[in-house]
C-alpha positions as CSV (number, residue, x, y, z in Angstrom):
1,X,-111.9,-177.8,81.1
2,X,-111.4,-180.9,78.9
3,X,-111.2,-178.4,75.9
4,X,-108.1,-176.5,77.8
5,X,-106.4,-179.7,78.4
6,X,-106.8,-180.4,74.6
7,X,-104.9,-177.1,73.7
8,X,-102.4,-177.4,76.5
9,X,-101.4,-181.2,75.1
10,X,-101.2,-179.8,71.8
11,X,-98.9,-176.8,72.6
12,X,-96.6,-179.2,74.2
13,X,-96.4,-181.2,71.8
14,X,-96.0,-178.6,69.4
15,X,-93.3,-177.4,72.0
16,X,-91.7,-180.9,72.2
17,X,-91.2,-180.8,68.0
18,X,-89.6,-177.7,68.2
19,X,-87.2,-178.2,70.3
20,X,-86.7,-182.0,68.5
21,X,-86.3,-179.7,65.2
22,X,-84.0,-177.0,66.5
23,X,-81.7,-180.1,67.9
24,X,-81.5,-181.8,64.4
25,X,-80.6,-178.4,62.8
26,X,-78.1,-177.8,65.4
27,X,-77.1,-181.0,64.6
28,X,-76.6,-180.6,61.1
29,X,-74.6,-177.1,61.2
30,X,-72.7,-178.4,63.2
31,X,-71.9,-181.7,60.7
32,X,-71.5,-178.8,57.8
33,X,-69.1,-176.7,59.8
34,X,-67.2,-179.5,60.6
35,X,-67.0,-181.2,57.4
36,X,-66.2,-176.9,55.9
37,X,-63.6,-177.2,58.5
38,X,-61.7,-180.1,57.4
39,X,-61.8,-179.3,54.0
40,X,-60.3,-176.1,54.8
41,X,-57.7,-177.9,56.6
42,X,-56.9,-180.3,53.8
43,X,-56.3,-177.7,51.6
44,X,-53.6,-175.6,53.3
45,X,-50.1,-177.0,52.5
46,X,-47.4,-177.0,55.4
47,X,-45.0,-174.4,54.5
48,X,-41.7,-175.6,53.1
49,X,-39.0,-176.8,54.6
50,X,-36.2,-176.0,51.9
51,X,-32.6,-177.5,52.6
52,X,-29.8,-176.5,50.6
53,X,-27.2,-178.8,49.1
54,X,-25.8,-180.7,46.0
55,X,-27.2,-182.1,43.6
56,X,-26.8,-185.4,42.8
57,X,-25.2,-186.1,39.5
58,X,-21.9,-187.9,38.5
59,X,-18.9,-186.8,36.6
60,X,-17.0,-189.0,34.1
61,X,-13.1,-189.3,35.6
62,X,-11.1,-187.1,33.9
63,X,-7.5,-187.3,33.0
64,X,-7.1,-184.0,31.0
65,X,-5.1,-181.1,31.7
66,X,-8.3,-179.5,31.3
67,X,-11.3,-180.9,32.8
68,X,-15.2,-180.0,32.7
69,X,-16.4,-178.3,35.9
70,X,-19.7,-178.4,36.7
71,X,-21.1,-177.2,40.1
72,X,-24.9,-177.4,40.6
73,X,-26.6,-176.4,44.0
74,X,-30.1,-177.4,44.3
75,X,-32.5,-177.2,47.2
76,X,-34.6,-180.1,48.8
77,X,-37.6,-180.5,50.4
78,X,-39.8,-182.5,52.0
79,X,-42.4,-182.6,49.3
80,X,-41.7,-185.3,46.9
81,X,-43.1,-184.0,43.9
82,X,-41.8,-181.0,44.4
83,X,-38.1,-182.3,44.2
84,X,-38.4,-183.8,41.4
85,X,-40.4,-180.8,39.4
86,X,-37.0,-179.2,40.6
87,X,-34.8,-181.9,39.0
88,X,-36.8,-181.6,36.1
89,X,-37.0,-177.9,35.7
90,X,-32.7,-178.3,36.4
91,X,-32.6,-180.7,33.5
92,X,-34.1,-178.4,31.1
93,X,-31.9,-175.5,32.0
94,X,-29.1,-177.6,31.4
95,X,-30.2,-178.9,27.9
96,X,-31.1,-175.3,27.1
97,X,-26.9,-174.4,27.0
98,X,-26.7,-176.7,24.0
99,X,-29.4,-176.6,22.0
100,X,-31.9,-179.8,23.5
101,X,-35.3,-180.2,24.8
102,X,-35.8,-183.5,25.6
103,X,-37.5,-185.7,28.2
104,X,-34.1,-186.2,30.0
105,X,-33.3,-186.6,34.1
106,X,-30.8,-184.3,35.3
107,X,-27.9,-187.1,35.0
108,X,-29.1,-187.4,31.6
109,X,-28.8,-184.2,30.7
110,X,-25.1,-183.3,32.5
111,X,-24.2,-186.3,30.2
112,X,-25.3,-184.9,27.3
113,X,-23.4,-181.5,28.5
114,X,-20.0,-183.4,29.0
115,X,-20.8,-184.9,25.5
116,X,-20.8,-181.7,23.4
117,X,-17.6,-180.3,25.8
118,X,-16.0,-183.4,24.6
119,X,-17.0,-183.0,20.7
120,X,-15.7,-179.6,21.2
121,X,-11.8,-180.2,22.9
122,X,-11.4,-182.8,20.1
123,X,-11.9,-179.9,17.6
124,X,-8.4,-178.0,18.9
125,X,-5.9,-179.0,21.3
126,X,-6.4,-175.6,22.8
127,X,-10.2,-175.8,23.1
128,X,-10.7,-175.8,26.9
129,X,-13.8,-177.7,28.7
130,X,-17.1,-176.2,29.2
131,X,-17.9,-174.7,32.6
132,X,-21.6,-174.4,34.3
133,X,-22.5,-173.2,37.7
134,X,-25.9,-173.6,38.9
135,X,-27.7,-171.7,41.7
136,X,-31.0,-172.9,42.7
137,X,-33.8,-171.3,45.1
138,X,-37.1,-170.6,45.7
139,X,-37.7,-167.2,45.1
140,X,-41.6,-167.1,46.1
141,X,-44.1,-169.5,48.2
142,X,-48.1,-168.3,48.2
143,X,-50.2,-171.4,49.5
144,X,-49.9,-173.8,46.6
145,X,-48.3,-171.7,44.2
146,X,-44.1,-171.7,44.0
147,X,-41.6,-169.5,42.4
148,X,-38.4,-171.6,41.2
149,X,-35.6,-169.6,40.3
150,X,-32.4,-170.9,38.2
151,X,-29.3,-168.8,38.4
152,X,-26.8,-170.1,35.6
153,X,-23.3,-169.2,34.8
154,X,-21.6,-170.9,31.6
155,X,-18.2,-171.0,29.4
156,X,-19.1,-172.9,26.9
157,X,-16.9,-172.5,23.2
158,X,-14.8,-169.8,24.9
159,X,-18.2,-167.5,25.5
160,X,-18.8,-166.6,29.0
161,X,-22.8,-165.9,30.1
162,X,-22.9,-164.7,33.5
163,X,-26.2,-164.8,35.7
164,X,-28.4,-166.3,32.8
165,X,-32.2,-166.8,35.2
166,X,-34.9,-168.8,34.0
167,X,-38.0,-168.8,36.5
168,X,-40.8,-171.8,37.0
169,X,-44.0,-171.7,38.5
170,X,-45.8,-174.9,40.0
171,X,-48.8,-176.1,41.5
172,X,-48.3,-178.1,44.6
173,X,-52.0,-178.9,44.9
174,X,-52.5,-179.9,41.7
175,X,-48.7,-181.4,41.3
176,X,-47.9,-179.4,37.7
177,X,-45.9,-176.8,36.4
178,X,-48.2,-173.8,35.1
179,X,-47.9,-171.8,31.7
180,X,-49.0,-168.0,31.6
181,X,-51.6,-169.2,29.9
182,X,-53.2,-171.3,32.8
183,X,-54.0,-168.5,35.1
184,X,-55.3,-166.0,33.1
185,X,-59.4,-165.7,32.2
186,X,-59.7,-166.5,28.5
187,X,-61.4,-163.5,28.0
188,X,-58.7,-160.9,29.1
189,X,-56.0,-162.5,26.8
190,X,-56.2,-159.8,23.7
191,X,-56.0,-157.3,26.8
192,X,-52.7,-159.1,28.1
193,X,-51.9,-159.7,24.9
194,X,-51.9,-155.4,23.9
195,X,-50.0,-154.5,27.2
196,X,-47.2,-156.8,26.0
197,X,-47.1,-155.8,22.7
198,X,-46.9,-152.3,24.2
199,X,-44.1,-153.0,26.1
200,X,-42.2,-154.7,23.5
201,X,-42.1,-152.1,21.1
202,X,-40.9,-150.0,24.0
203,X,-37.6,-152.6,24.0
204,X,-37.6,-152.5,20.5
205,X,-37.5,-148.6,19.8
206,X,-34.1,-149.1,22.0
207,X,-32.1,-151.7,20.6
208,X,-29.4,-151.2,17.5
209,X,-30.9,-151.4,14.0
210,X,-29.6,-154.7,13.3
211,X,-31.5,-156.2,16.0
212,X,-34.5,-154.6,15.1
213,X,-34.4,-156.0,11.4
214,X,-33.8,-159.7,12.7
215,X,-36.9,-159.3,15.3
216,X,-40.2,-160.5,15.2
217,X,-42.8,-157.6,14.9
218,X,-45.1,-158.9,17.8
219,X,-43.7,-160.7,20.4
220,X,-44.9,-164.5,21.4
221,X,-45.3,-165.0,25.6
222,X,-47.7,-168.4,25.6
223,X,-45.0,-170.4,26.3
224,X,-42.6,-167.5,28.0
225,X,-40.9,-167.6,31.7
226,X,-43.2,-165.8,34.1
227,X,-42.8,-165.2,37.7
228,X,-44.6,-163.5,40.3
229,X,-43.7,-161.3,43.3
230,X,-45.6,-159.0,46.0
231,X,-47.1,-156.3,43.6
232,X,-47.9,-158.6,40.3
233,X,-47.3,-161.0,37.6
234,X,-44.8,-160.5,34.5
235,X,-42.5,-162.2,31.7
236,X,-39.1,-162.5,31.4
237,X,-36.8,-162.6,28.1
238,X,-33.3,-163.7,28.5
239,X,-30.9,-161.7,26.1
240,X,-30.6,-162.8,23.0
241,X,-34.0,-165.2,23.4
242,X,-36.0,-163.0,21.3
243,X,-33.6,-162.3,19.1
244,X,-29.7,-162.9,18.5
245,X,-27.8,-159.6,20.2
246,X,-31.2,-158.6,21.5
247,X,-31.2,-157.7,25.5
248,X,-33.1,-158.7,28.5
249,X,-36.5,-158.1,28.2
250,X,-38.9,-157.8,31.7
251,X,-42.2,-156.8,31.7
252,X,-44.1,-156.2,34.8
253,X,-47.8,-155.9,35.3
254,X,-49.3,-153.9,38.4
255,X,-51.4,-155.4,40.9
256,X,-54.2,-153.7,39.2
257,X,-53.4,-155.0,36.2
258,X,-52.8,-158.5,37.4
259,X,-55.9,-158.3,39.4
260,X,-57.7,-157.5,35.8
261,X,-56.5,-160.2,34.0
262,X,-55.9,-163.4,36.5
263,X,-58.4,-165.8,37.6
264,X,-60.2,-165.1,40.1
265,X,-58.9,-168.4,42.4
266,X,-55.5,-167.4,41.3
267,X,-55.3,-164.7,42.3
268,X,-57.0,-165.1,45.6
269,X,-54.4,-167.6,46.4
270,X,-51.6,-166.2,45.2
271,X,-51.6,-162.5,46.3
């Protein structure tokens, strides 16, 4: 009797643990799945709310029968950084027309514009200002990742470029703009590296024989414009940027391929 009193103490106590044990673990999942839960939360950004306007810049007063024009629409939004990665980005683009790459704001860089329309009226009385239009937008959001898009047209030195693009893509997570370079696996660079190659000599066997002697015989893309859309990354080559007379150059990878050659977070995030 006294030993079945024994056992039946010792299987509730051995009940009581259990139960004491299954409570803390409970209480521990649900700590973890909390704490999985917020982090999750912290890391989706709210979607953009993208306002477009003017940008703001001043013009010097003008007293010629022929004055600069410069028109520059620009998008805002409510992410601080963002804006001014935009400004930025708007800046270079503008300092890009005449030849700069400087650390300049955008003011600082429509100044230096007006500057070089200036130099260049004085040459001739019949020189007429410089003219750049602007279109600004974001062409892509995935999660962190944005696709800025510049649309430029310019007169500048009585040449006219019409729909010049230049694409940026930034990090909002980790506030910077990111290179090519950045998102791809170190080891799948030579592989990048032979489908662009590739594809260049496909735009070289089509351009006129005096382009083809200026060229380069492989083609640099480190530090070239990239973009992405729904099926993949590519590059982008403005005419004339590879080589003077030389025209657009695009190359676009396929999901596979971008798949192949993109980091594995990247890519996750991003398609």
């Amino acid at each position: 009797m006294q030993f079945t009193k024994k056992i039946t103490s010792i299987l509730c106590l051995s009940t009581l643990l259990l139960v004491a044990c299954d409570s803390k673990k409970d209480q521990n999942d649900s700590v973890t799945q909390q704490a999985h839960t917020q982090q999750d939360a912290a890391e989706v950004l709210p979607y953009l709310n993208i306002q477009e306007s003017k940008a703001d810049y001043a013009l010097p007063f003008c007293e010629k029968k022929n004055c600069i024009e410069i028109d520059i629409q620009t998008i805002k939004t409510q992410d601080e950084w963002l804006n001014q990665w935009i400004a930025n980005n708007q800046s270079h683009v503008i300092q890009a027309q005449i030849d700069l790459k400087q650390n300049m704001t955008l003011q600082q860089a429509i100044n230096a514009f007006v500057k070089k329309s200036d130099v260049w009226q004085a040459e001739f009385p019949k020189n007429k200002a410089f003219e750049l239009h602007m279109q600004t937008r974001m062409a892509s959001q995935r999660n962190q990742y944005v696709l800025l898009q510049i649309s430029i047209n310019t007169v500048q030195a009585d040449i006219s470029i019409k729909e010049r693009q230049y694409f940026f893509v930034g990090d909002r997570k980790l506030k910077k703009a990111l290179s090519i370079l950045e998102v791809i696996q170190p080891k799948q660079q030579n592989v990048l590296n032979s489908w662009v190659q590739a594809k260049y000599q496909e735009w070289l066997d089509k351009q006129d024989v005096d382009v083809k002697k200026q060229a380069p015989k492989k083609l640099y893309w480190g530090q070239a414009d990239w973009f992405f859309d729904g099926e993949g990354v590519g590059l982008h080559y403005r005419a004339s940027e590879i080589v003077k007379e030389g025209t657009q150059l695009d190359i676009y990878l396929s999901k596979e391929q971008t798949q192949q050659i993109l980091k594995a977070d990247v890519y996750q995030q991003m398609f």
